[in-house]
C-alpha positions as a Markdown table, in Angstrom:
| # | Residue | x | y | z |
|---|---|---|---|---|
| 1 | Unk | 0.0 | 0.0 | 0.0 |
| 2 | Unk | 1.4 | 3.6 | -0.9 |
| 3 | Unk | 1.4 | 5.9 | 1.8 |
| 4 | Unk | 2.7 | 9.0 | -0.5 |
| 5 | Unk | -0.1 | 7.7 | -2.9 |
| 6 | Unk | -2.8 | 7.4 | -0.2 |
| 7 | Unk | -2.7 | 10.8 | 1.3 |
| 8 | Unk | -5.3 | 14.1 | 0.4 |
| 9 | Unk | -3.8 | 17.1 | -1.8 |
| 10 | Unk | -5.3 | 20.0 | -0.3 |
| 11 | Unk | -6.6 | 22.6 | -3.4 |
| 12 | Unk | -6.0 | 26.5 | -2.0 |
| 13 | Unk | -8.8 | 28.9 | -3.1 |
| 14 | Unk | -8.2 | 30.5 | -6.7 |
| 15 | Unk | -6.5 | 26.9 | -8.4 |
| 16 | Unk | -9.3 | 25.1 | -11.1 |
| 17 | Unk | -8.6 | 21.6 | -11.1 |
| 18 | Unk | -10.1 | 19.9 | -14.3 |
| 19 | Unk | -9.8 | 16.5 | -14.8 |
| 20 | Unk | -11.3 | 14.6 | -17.8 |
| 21 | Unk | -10.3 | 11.5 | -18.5 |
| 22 | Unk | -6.9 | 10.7 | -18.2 |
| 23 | Unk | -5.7 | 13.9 | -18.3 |
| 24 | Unk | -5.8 | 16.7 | -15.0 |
| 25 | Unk | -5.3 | 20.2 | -16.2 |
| 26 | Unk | -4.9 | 22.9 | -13.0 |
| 27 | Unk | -5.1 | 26.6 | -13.5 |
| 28 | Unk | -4.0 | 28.8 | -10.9 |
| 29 | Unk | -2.7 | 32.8 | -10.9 |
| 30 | Unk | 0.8 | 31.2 | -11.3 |
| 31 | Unk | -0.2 | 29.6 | -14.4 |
| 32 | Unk | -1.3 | 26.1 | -16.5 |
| 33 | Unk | -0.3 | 23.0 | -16.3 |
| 34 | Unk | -1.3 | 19.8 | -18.0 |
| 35 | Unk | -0.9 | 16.0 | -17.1 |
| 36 | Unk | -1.6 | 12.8 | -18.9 |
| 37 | Unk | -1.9 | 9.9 | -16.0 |
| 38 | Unk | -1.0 | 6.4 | -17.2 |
| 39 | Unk | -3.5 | 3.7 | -17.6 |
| 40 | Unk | -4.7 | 2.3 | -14.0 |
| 41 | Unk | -4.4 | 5.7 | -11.9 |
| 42 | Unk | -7.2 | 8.6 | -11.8 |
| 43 | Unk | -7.9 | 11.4 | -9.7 |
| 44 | Unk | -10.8 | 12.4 | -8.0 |
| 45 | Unk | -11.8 | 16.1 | -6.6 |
| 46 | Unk | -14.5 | 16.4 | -3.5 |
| 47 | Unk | -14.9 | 19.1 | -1.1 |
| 48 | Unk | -11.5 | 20.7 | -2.1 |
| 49 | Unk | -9.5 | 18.0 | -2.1 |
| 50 | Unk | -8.1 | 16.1 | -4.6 |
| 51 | Unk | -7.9 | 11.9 | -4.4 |
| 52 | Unk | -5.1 | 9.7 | -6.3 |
| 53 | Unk | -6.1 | 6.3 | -6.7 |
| 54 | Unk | -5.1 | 3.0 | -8.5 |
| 55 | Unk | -7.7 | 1.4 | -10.5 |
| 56 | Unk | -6.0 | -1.7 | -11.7 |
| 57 | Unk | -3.8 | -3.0 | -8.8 |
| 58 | Unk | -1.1 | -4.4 | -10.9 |
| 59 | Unk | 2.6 | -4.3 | -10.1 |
| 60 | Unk | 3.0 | -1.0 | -12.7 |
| 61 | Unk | 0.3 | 0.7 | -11.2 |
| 62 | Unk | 1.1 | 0.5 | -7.5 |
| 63 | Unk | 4.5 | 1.6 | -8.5 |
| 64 | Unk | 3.2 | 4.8 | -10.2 |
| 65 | Unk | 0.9 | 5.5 | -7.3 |
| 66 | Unk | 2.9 | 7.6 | -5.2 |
| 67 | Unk | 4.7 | 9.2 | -8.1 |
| 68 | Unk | 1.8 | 10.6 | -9.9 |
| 69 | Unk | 0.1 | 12.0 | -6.3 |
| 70 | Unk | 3.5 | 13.6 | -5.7 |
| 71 | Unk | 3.3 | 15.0 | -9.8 |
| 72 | Unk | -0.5 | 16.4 | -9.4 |
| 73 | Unk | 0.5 | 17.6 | -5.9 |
| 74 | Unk | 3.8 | 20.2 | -7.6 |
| 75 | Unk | 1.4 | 21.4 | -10.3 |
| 76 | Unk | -0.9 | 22.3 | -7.3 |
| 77 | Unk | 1.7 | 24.0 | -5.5 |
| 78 | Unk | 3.0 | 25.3 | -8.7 |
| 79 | Unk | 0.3 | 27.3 | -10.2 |
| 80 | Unk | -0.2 | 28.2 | -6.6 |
| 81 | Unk | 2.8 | 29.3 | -5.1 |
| 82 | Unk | 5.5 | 28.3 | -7.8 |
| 83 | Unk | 9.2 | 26.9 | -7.5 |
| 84 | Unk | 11.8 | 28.8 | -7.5 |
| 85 | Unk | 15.6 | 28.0 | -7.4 |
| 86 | Unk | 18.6 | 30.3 | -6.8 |
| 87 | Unk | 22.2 | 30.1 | -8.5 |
| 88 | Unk | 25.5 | 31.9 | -7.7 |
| 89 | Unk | 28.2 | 32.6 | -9.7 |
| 90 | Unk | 31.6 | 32.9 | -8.3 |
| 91 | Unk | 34.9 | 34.0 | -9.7 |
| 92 | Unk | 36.4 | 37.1 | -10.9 |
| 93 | Unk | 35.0 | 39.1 | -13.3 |
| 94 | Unk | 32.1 | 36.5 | -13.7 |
| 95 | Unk | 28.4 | 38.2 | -14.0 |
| 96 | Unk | 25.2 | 37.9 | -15.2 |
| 97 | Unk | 22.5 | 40.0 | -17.0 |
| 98 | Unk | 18.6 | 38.8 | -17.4 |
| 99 | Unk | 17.1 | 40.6 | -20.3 |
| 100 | Unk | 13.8 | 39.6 | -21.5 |
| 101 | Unk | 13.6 | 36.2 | -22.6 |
| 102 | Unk | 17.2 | 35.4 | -22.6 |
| 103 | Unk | 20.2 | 36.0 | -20.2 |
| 104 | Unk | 23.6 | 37.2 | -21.1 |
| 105 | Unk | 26.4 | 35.0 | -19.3 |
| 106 | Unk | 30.5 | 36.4 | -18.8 |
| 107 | Unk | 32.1 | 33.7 | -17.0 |
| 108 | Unk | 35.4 | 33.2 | -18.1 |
| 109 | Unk | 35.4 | 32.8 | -22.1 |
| 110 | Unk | 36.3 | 34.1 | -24.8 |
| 111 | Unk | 32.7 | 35.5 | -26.0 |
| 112 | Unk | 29.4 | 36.4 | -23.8 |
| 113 | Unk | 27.5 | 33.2 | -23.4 |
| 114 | Unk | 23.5 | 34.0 | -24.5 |
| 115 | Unk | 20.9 | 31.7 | -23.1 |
| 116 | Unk | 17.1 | 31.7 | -24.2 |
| 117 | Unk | 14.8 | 30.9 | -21.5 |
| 118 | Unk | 11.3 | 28.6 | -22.2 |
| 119 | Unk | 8.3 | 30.3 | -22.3 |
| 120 | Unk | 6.4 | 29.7 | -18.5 |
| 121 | Unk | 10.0 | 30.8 | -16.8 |
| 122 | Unk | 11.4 | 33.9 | -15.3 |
| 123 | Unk | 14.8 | 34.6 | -14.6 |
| 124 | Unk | 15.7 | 37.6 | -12.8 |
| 125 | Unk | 19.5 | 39.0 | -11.6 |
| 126 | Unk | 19.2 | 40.9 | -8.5 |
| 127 | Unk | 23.2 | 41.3 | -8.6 |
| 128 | Unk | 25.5 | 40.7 | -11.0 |
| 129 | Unk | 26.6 | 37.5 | -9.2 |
| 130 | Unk | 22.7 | 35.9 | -8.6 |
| 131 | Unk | 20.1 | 34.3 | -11.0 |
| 132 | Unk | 17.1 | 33.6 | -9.9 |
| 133 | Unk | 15.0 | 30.9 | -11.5 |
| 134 | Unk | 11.1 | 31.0 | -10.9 |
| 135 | Unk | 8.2 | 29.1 | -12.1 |
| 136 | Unk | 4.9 | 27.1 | -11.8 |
| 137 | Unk | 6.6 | 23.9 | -13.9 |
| 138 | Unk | 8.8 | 22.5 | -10.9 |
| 139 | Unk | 10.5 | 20.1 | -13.6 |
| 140 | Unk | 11.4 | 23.0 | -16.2 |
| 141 | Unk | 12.4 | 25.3 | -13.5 |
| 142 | Unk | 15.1 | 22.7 | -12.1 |
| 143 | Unk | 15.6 | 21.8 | -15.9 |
| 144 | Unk | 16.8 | 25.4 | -16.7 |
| 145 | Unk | 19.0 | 25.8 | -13.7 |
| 146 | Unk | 20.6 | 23.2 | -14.5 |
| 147 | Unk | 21.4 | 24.0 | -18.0 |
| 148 | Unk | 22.4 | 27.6 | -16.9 |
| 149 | Unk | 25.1 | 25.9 | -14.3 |
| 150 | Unk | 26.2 | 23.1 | -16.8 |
| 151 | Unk | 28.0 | 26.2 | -18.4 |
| 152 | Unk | 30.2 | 26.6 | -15.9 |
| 153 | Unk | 29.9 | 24.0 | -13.0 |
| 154 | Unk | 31.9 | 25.0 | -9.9 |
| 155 | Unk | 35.7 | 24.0 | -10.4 |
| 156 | Unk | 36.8 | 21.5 | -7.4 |
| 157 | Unk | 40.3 | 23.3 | -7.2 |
| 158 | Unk | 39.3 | 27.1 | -6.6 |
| 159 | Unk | 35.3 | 27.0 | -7.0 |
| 160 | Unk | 35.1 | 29.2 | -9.9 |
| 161 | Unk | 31.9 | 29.1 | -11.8 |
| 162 | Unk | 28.0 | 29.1 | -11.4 |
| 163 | Unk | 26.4 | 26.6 | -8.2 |
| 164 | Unk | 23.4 | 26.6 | -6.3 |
| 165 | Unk | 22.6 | 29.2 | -3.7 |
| 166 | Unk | 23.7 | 26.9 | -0.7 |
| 167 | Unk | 25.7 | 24.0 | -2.6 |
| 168 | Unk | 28.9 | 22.7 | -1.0 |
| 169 | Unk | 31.3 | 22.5 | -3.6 |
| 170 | Unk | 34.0 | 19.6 | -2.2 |
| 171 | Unk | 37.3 | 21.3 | -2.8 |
| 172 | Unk | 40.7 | 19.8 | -3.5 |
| 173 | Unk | 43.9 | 20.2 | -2.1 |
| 174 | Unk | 46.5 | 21.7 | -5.2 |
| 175 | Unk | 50.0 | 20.8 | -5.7 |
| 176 | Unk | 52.5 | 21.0 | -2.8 |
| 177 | Unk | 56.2 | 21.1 | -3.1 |
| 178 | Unk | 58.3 | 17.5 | -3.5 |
| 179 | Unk | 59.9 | 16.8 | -0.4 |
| 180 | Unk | 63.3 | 17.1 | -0.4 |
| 181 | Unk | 64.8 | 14.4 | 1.1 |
């Protein structure tokens, strides 16, 4: 028995859950999202709530269970509240600059790097050394933060490049002198 899959998703005032089918579309003031459930699981809404549950209780389907819950439950939250996630960019002379739908990267090569951000996410720079990432799809919003560090993941020998706002970045020790001897 799933206990993720078992438990209630709340639905805050001003989010529109629709669910037809196999498909559960939530509207919200963050947004719209869109989900096709597989065969086997289906979602019911009553008094506010919103109910996962398996129809088929085959091995596939109670594996899916908890997953899908958890899935519906982020677009609730999402269109909502949203997601957000926070980078940093550390080295010299490294900086950022969000300009409509794109953001202009300097960090360390030879030409500006220019990324074009999906439509349904916002990137701000409230310094020249912090991107913020924000969103109603929690899998885009992760997906593009990503992307935007995979330029320039932290270095392990003097932690230049772009992490996440509170990432530990293990360090190495550098070269030391050959013992004489």
């Amino acid at each position: 028995m799933s206990r993720v899959g078992e438990k209630p998703i709340p639905v805050p005032a001003g989010v529109k859950v629709d669910v037809s089918g196999n498909s559960v579309s939530v509207a919200g003031p963050k947004g719209d999202l869109k989900m096709d459930l597989p065969y086997g699981i289906g979602v019911l809404e009553e008094d506010g709530v919103l109910l996962v549950e398996r129809v088929r209780q085959d091995r596939k389907t109670r594996s899916l269970h908890g997953l899908m819950r958890t899935l519906v439950a982020n677009m609730v939250h999402g269109v909502s509240e949203g997601f957000t996630k926070a980078l940093v960019i550390h080295g010299t002379g490294y900086r950022a600059a969000a300009s409509g739908s794109s953001l202009n990267l300097t960090i360390g090569y030879s030409h500006p790097v220019q990324m074009e951000i999906p439509a349904g996410i916002e990137v701000e720079t409230p310094s020249p050394t912090r991107i913020i990432v924000r969103g109603a799809d929690k899998q885009l919003v992760g997906q593009v933060a990503a992307n935007i560090r995979s330029v320039r993941s932290p270095e392990p020998y003097h932690g230049f490049g772009i992490r996440y706002d509170g990432e530990r970045v293990r360090m190495k020790e550098g070269k030391s002198a050959a013992s004489a001897g």
